[in-house]
N, C-alpha and C positions, 0 to 999 in steps of 0.2 A: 574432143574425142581422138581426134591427129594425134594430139600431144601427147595422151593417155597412150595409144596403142604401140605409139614409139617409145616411149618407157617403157612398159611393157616385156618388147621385143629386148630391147638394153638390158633389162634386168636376166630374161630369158640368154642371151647371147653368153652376157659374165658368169651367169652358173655354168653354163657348158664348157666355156674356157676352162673354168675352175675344177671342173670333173673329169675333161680330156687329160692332164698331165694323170690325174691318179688309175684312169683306166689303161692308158700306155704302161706305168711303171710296176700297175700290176700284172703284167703279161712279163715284164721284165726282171721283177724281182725274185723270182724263185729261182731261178738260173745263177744270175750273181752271189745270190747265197750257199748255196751250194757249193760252189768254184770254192770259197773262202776254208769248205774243210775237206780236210782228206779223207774220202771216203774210206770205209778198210776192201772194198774191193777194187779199188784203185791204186793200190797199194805195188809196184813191184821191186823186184832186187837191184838195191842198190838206192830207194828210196830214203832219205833221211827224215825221219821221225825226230822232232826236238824232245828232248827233256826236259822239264822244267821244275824248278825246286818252287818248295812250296814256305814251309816254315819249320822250326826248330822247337822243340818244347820237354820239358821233363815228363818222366814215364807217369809223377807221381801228383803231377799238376799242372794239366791238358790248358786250365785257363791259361797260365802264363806264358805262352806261347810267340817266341819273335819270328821276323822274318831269317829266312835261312840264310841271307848275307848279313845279317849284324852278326856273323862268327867268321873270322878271315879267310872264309876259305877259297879257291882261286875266284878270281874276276867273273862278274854275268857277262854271256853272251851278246849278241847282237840282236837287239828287238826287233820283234816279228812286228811290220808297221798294220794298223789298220787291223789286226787280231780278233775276230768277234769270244766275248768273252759266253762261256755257259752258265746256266742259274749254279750248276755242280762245281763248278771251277769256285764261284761265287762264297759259298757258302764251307766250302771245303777247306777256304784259309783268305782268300783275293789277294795269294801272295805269288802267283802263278809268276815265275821269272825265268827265261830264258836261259838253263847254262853251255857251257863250250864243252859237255858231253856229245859224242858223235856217236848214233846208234844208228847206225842206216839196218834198212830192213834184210835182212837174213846174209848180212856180214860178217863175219867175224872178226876181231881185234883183236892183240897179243900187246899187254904191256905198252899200254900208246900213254906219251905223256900228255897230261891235261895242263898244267903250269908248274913253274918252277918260284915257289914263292916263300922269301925270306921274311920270316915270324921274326916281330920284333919283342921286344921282352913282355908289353902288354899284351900283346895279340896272344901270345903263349901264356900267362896265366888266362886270359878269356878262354883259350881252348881247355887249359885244364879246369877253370871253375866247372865250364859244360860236362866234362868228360866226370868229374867227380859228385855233381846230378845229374849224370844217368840220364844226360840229354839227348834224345831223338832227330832223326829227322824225316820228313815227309818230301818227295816226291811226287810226279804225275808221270808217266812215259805213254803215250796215247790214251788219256786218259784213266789209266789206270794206276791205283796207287801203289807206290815203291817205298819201303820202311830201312832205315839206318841205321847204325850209332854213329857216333863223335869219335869216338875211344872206347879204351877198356881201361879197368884198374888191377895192377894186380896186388893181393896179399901180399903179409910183409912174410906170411911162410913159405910163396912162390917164389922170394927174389933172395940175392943173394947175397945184400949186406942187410937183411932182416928189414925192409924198408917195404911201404907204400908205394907201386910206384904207377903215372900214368903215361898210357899210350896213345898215340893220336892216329887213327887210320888214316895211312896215305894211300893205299890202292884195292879198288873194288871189283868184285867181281860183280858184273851184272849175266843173269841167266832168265831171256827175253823168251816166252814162246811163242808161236807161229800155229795154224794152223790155215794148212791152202795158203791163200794172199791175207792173212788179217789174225794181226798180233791180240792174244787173248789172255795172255797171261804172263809179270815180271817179277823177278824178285831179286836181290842185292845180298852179295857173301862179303865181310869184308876180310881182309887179308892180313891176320894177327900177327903173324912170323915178321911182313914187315914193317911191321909199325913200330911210329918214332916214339922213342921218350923223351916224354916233354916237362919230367919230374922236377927240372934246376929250370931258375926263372933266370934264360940266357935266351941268345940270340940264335937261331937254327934256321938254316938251310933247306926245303921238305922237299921231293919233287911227287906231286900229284898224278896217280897214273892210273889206270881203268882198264878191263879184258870185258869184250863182249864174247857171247857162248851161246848162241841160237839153239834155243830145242823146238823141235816138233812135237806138238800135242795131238794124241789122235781123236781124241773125242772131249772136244772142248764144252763147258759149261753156255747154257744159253743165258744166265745175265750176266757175260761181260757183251755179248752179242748186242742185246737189250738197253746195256747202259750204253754202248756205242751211237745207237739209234736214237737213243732219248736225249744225246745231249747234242748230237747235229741236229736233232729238229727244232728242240727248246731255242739253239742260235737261230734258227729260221723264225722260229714264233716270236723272238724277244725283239728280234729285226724288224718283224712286219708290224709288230705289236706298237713300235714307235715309230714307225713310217705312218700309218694309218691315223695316230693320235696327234701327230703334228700336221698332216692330209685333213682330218676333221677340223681341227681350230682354224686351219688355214679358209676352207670351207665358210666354217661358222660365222667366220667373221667378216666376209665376201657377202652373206645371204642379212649379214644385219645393215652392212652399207649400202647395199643393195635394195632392200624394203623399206628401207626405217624413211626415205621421203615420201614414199609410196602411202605407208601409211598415218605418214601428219597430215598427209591431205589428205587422207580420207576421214579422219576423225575431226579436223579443222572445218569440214561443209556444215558442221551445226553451227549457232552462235553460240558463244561462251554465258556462262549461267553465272550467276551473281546469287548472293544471298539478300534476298528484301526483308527489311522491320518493316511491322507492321504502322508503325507512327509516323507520319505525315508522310508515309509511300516515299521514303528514301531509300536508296540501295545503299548498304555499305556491310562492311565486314564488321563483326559486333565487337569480336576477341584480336588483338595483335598474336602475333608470333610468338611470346612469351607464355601465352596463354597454355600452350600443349605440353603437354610432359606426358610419360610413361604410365602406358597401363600395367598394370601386375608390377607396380613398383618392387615391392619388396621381393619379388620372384625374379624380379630384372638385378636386381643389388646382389641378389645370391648368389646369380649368375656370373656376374660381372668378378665379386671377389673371389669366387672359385676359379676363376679361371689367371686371375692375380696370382692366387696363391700358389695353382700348378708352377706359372713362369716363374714366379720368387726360387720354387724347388731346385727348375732347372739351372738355374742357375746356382745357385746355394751347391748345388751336389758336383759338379764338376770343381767348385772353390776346396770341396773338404777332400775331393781323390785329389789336387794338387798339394794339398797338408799332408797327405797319409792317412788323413783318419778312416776316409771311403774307399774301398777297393772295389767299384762298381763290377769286376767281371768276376770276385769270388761268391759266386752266391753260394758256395757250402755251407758257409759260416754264417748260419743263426745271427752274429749279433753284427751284421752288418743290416737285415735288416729288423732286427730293435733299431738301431740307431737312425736308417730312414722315417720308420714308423715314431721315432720320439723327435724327431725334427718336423717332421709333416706336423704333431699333434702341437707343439711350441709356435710353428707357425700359423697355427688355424685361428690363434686370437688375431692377426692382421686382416683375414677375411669379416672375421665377427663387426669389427670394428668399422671395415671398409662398406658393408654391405648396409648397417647401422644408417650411417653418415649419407649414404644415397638413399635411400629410403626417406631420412628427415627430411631431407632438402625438400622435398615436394609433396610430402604428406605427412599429421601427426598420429594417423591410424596403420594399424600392422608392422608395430616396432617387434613382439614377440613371435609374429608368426615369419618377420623374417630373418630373426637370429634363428629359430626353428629349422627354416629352409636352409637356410645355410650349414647349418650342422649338419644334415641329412642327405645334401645336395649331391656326394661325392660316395661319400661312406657306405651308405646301406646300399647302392645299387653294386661297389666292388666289395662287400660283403655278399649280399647274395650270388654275386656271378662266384665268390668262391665255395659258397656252399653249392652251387651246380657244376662246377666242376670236381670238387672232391666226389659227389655223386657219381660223376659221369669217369672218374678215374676207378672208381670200384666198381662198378659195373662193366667198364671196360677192360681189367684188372693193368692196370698200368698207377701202379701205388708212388710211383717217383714223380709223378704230375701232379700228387693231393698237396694239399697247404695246409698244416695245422691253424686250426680256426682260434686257437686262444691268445695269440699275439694279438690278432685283429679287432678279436672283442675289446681285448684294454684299449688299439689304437682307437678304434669307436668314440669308448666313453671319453678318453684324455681329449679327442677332437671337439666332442659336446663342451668337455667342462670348458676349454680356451676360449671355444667361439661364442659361448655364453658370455663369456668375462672380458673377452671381446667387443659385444654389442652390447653390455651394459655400460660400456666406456665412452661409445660413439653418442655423439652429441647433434640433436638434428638441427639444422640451421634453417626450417623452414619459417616463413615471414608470409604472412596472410596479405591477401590483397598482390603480392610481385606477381604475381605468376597469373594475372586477370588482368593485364591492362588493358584499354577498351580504346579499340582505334574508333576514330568517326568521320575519319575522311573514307573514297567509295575506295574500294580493293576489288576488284574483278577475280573471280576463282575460275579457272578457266573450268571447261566442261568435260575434256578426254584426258585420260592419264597414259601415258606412254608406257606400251607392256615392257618397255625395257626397265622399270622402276617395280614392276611387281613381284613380291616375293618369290613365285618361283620362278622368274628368270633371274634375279640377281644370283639367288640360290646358287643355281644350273651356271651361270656363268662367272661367278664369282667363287665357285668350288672347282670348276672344270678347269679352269686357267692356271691358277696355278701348281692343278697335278699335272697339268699337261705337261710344265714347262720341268716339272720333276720324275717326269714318266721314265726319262731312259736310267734316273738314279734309283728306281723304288726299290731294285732285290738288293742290293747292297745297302738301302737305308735297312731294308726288313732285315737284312741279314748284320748289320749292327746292331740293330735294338734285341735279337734274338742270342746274341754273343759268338756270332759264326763267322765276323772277320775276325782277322790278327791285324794286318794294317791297317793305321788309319781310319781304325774306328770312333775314335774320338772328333778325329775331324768330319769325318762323315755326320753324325748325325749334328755338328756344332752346321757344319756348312748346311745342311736339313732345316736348322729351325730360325737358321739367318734369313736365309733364302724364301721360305715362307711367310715367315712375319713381314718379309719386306714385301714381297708380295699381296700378300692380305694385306696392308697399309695403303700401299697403292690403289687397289682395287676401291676399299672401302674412300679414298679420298675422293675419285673420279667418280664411282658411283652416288654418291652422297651429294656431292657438286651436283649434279647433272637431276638428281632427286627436289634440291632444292631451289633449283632454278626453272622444276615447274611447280613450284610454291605446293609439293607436298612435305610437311614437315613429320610425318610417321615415319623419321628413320628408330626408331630406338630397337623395336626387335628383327624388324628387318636388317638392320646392321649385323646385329647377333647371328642370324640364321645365315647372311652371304656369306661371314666370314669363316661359321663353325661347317661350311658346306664341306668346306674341301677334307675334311675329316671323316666323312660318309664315304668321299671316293677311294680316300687312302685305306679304309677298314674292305671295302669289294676289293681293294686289290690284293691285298694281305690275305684273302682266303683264297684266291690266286695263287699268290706265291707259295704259300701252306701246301695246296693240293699239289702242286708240280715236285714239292720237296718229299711229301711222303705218299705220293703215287698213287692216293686214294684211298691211304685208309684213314677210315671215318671217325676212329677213337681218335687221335692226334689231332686231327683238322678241327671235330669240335671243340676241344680243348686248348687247344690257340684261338679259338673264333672267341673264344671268353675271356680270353687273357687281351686278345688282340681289341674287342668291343671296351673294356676299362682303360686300354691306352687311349684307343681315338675318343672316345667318350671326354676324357680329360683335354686332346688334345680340342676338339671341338671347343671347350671352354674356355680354353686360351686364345685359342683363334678368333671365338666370339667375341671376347676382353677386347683384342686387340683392332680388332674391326669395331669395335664400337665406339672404342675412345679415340679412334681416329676420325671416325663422321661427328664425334663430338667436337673435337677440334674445328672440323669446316662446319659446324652451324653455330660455334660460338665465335668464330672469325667474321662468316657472315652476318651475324648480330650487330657483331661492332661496327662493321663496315656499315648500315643500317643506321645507328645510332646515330655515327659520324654526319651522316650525310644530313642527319636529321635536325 
């Protein structure tokens, strides 16, 4: 009882250790965060506000958008170290970059050079390609956005040997308003008279120069006031949001070290249970380990190959954007997605086939009903979410959110016809008798099963872990998968599903290990469900990210929760694939090892 009550207290002492730093750091964090932005009534003269370019893009095709230094224009500034970034900055480009513009607050400028920067003969065709589409550029100046051009062109009836010719803006007017202490409003003149011609592909000299021009507004708009407010608090929430989320795991995982002796010995004071035959009152175990397989086989194969078939995509579709054939961010064009929808349908004969071939192995009933399942598994559930969204677009009258439903109907049927032709290919390799082999020496089954093994704590902590460990990257994944970066979006979501799978691989090998070393062998859909968990958290947080982007209205937010439920839905499937053929591997390793020994 001594023993017991000083463990006890031990246990008691480490949670509190472990809850003092988060109760101190909540006292302390709201202050710190704050410090990090400038308030606008903190604001006074002679204040430097940075500017920061954002991205570059044609007036006439917003997808194709680079960052604002792939065009030469002078050098970035000097990085602001430690910068909390906003969901708005985020979503807006995540090309936010510091330039060596100088806008101090209610200053004025005259002609101040910004660089003196020699165009070499390529950099002068890159500025005239831009300048000849009518390329843009985006800006932030305290948050609010500031619009450009590159150049201008002029007719061959404005010039004066009858010619085409183009001009490159070298110096800008900016006209910043103020009202009291807190900038509310900017906008950018550029300065035609002196702009260079950059018509002959030679060598030029430009010098870069800018006038600041302070106005006073007397009665300013309340949402620049509003968007000022929303996006220092979002830093505050996005800040705490991932202090708290690595504070819980840290937590979580203090309270499992922490119990988890506490309760083997409480479940250990019984004796362990044995299975008796009834024939000369021996104990022994009737079935070896061979003996188990999969309940809802063929619903497990369906599973298993739909979530193949997703990663097969993923992959596939970043190979066909490095050919040219996929331009994943032009979704205008109709026949980019025919050509996903006739790729998905070409590859749904490897799931037919895949899902076939697992099912045989262990059983020669339910070959039809689970090529069925398989057909059905994916399809008719992101068919009906888009017939509820087209609903929910006319009802809400938001007509640019509908999906014509007739692509989808053929993709439907061409998926049935494959994965039929599919699993009439797959060949079952089940063998009567392997799978019953009959141990007769005694095997002791012990009596408690450790709640760390039970579906919903693998679930819980085999879905928590590793969004946790992805929590500070979700609005920049969300905002990839939604086409709202310009940079490095392709690597973002590549680094997204590295990072995951690797995760879930780990998870599921440690879990499965530790599963089958207290000799339960029902990993099959428990695998499934720990691995597809963490898909559940990332679809909560994506209605998150939704609501904070369109401020609560309820037409947009439901109609991403549908779009957003068919990604994780899919994603769930590949996670599960992947967490399950990984606990495959460690209980067909421990087999061997078994054999060996045997």
């Amino acid at each position: 009882m001594a023993i017991m009550n000083r463990r006890t207290s031990l246990i008691v002492l480490i949670l509190i250790a472990a809850l003092l730093p988060m109760l101190i750091s909540t006292k302390n964090l709201k202050p710190v965060l704050t410090s990090q932005v400038l308030e606008p009534h903190q604001l006074k003269e002679g204040d430097l506000i940075p500017l920061f370019a954002s991205k570059v893009f044609q007036r006439a095709d917003g997808c194709g958008a680079k960052s604002y230094f792939d065009l030469p224009f002078c050098p970035a500034g000097d990085p602001i170290l430690n910068r909390m970034r906003s969901t708005e900055e985020i979503v807006k480009g995540d090309c936010f970059t510091k330039t060596q513009y100088e806008l101090k607050f209610k200053v004025e400028t005259v002609d101040k050079i910004l660089c003196e920067k020699n165009l070499k003969t390529h950099e002068v065709r890159k500025f005239r390609d831009a300048i000849s589409k009518e390329v843009d550029y985006h800006m932030y100046y305290n948050n609010i956005l500031l619009r450009g051009v590159v150049g201008i062109v002029k007719e061959k009836s404005l010039t004066v040997d009858s010619r085409t010719r183009d001009y490159l803006v070298k110096h800008i007017n900016f006209y910043p308003y103020y009202y009291e202490n807190k900038v509310v409003g900017i906008y950018a003149l550029p300065d035609i008279k002196s702009a260079v011609d950059i018509t002959e592909d030679a060598e030029i000299s430009v010098n870069f120069t800018y006038s600041v021009n302070w106005k006073v507004k007397s009665n300013p708009t309340n949402s620049v006031h509003q968007n000022e407010t929303a996006i220092m608090k979002d830093s505050e929430d996005k800040e705490s949001l991932i202090f708290w989320g690595a504070m819980f795991c840290i937590w979580l995982m203090l309270l499992i070290v922490a119990i988890d002796p506490y309760l083997q010995n409480y479940f250990d004071r019984y004796p362990p249970r044995v299975i008796t035959l009834t024939e000369n009152g021996i104990r022994y175990k009737v079935h070896g380990d061979d003996c188990w397989r999969p309940p809802y086989s063929s619903l497990l194969g369906a599973i298993l190959a739909i979530g193949a078939q997703q990663l097969l995509m993923i992959i596939l579709l970043p190979f066909f954007a490095s050919l040219g054939v996929f331009y994943a961010c032009d979704l205008s064009q109709q026949c980019q997605d025919i050509f996903v929808l006739i790729l998905y349908c070409i590859s749904s004969y490897f799931p037919g086939y895949l899902a076939t071939q697992f099912n045989g192995t262990y059983t020669t009933f339910g070959r039809r009903e689970c090529i069925m399942q398989t057909a059905v598994l994916y399809t008719v559930p992101v068919f009906l979410t888009l017939v509820v969204v087209n609903s929910a677009a006319w009802f809400a009258d938001i007509p640019e959110s509908a999906t014509p439903l007739g692509p989808f109907v053929a993709w439907g049927l061409g998926n049935c016809f494959f994965t039929i032709l599919g699993g009439t290919r797959g060949h079952p390799n089940y063998e009567p008798g392997k799978y019953c082999a009959t141990r007769t020496t005694q095997m002791v089954i012990p009596w408690w099963q450790s709640w760390l093994i039970s579906t919903p704590a693998q679930m819980l902590l085999g879905g928590l872990l590793p969004f946790l460990f992805l929590l500070g990257d979700m609005d920049e994944i969300y905002a990839s998968f939604l086409f709202l970066k310009v940079c490095g979006a392709y690597f973002t979501v590549f680094r997204f599903f590295v990072c995951i799978i690797i995760m879930t691989t780990v998870i599921a090998i440690v879990s499965t290990s530790y599963q089958l070393s207290c000799e339960d062998f029902n990993f099959w859909w428990r695998s499934v469900f720990r691995g597809g968990s963490t898909a559940i958290f990332i679809f909560a947080y994506g209605i998150y990210f939704q609501y904070r982007i369109k401020k609560g209205n309820l037409g947009p937010l439901f109609i991403f929760m549908c779009y957003n439920a068919c990604f994780c839905y899919a994603l769930f499937l590949i996670l599960g694939a992947v967490s399950f053929y990984a606990s495959l591997y460690v209980y067909g390793t421990k087999k061997l090892n078994l054999h060996k020994r045997n």
